[in-house]
N, C-alpha and C positions, 0 to 999 in steps of 0.2 A: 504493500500500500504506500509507503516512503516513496521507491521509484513511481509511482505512478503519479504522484501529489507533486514533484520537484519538476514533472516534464514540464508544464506550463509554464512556471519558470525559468529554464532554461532556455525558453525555445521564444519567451519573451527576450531573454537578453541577449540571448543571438541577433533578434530583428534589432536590439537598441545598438548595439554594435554594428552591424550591418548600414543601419539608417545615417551612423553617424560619419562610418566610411563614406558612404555618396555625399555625406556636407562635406567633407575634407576632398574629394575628390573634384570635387564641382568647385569649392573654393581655389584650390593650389592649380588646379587644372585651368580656370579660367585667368588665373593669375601669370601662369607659366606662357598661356598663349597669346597675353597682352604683352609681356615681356618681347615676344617674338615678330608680332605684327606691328607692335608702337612704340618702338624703342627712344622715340624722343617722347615718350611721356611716365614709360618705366623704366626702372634698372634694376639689376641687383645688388650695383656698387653706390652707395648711401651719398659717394663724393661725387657720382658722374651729373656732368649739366644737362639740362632738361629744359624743353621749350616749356610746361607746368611751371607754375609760379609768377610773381607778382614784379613788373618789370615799370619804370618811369624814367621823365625826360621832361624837355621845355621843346617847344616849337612855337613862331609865332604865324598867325592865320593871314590868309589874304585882305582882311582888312588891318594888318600891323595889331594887331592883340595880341598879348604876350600871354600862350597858356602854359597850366604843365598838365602833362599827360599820366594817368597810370593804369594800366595793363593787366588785370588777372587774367590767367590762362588757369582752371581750374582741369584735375586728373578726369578723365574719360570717364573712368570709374573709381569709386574711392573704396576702399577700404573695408567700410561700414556699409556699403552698397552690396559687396562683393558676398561679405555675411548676411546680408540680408534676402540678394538671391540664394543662395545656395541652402539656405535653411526653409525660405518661402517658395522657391521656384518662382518668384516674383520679378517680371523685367522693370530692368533700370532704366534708366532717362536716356540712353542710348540705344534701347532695345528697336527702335527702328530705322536705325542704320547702323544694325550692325555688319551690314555690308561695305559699308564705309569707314575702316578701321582708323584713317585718315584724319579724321574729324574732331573738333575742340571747341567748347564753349567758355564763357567768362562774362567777366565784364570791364567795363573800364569807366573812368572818372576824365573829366576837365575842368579843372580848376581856373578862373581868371575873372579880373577887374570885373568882368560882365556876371560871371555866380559861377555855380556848381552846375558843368552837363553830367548827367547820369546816362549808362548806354549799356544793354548788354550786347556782348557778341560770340560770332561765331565763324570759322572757318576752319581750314583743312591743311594740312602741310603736301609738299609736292612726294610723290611715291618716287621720281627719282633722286631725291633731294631731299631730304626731313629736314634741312633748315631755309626751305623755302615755304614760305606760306602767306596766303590770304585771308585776311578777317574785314567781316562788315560787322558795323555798329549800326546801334537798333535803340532807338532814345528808349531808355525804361517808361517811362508815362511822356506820353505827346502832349499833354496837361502842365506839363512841367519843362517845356523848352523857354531856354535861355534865349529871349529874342527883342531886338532880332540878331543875327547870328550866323557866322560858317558854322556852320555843325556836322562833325564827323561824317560821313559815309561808307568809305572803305577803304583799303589799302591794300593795292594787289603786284604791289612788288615790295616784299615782306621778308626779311632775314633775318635768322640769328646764328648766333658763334660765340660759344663758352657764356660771357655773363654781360655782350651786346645783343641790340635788334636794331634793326633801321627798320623801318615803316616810312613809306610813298606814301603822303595822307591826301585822298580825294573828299572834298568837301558840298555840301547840298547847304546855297543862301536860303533861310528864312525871315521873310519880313517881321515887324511887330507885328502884323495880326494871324500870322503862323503861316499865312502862306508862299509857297515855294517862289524863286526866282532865279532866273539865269539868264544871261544876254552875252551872244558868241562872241558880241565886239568889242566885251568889254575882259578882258586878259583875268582878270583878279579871279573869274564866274567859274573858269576852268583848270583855275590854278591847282598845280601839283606840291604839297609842301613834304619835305623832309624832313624824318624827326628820331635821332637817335636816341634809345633807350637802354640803361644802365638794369640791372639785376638787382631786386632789392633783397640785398641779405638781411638774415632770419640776426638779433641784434648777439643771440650765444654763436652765433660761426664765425 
C-alpha cells in the first residue's frame, strides 16, 4: 500500500521537474539565439559595446536653436521579458517581428530654449553592417509639441563605433498652430543637420 500511495507523488514531481526544464530551456534557448542573431544588442562579454543604451550630444536646428539630444536604445528583449515568456508562453513587445531580428525601439529627449520635445522611436540596424542604422522619431503626444518648431523626423545615415554615433538628423517645420510646413526654395525646409553622440556611462564604470 506504501508503493502505491508514493506513485502520485512521484510522478507529480517528475512533471514539476520536467515543467521546469522547458522554463530553463525556452529561457537560455531564446537567450542563446539573441546572442547569435543580435549581437549588437547582446553579448556574453559584460565589457563589449552595444548599440542598447543611452547615448547624447548638442546639435543646432535649421533655424540656429541650440539643442541637446538624448538617445535611449532600449534591449529587444529584457531580461524580465525573457522570464516572463518562458514561464507564461506569453509574446513580448517584439512578438511581431520577430522576423525582423534587426529591429530597436526607444526613445529620445530634446532639450532647448524652446522646452522639452518628447519622441519615441524606432529603427533597425543594417544586416550587413550592425553599426549602420536608421531610426525615426514619433513625438510621444502631438498635444505636446514644442511649436512652432524643426522637430525630429528621422535619421537614415546613422553610425556607431565603440562609445560614438553620428546621426544625419532630417527635420518636419511645425507652425504655432501644429500644422506642417515646407517650401523647396527655401534651403533651411530641407536641411540635413549632423549630430554626434557620446555614450552615457553608467556613473560606477
Amino acid at each position: 500500500m506504501r508503493n502505491i500511495s508514493q506513485k502520485p507523488i512521484l510522478v507529480i514531481g517528475a512533471l514539476v521537474i520536467f515543467g521546469f526544464c522547458i522554463v530553463l530551456v525556452k529561457f537560455y534557448g531564446g537567450y542563446w539565439y539573441d546572442l547569435y542573431r543580435s549581437p549588437w544588442a547582446y553579448s556574453k562579454n559584460p565589457t563589449e559595446k552595444l548599440l542598447i543604451g543611452t547615448w547624447q550630444g548638442d546639435f543646432t536646428d535649421p533655424d540656429g536653436v541650440k539643442k541637446h539630444l538624448i538617445i535611449k536604445i532600449v534591449e529587444p528583449t529584457t531580461e524580465d521579458e525573457r522570464w516572463e515568456r518562458a514561464f507564461t508562453f506569453k509574446k513580448h513587445r517584439r512578438s511581431s517581428h520577430k522576423n525582423y531580428p534587426n529591429l530597436f525601439d526607444g526613445f529620445a529627449n530634446v532639450k532647448s530654449k524652446l522646452g522639452l520635445e518628447e519622441y519615441s522611436i524606432s529603427g533597425h540596424v543594417e544586416n550587413n553592417d550592425y553599426h549602420q542604422f536608421v531610426v525615426k522619431f514619433s513625438p510621444v503626444d502631438e498635444k505636446k509639441r514644442v511649436l512652432p518648431n524643426f522637430t525630429l523626423f528621422e535619421s537614415t545615415q546613422s553610425a556607431w563605433q565603440d562609445d560614438k554615433m553620428d546621426v544625419m538628423l532630417k527635420f518636419s517645420y511645425h507652425k504655432a498652430d501644429g500644422s506642417s510646413f515646407w517650401s523647396s526654395s527655401i534651403p533651411k525646409y530641407s536641411a540635413q543637420i549632423k549630430c554626434q553622440l557620446q555614450r552615457e556611462t553608467p556613473p560606477n564604470k
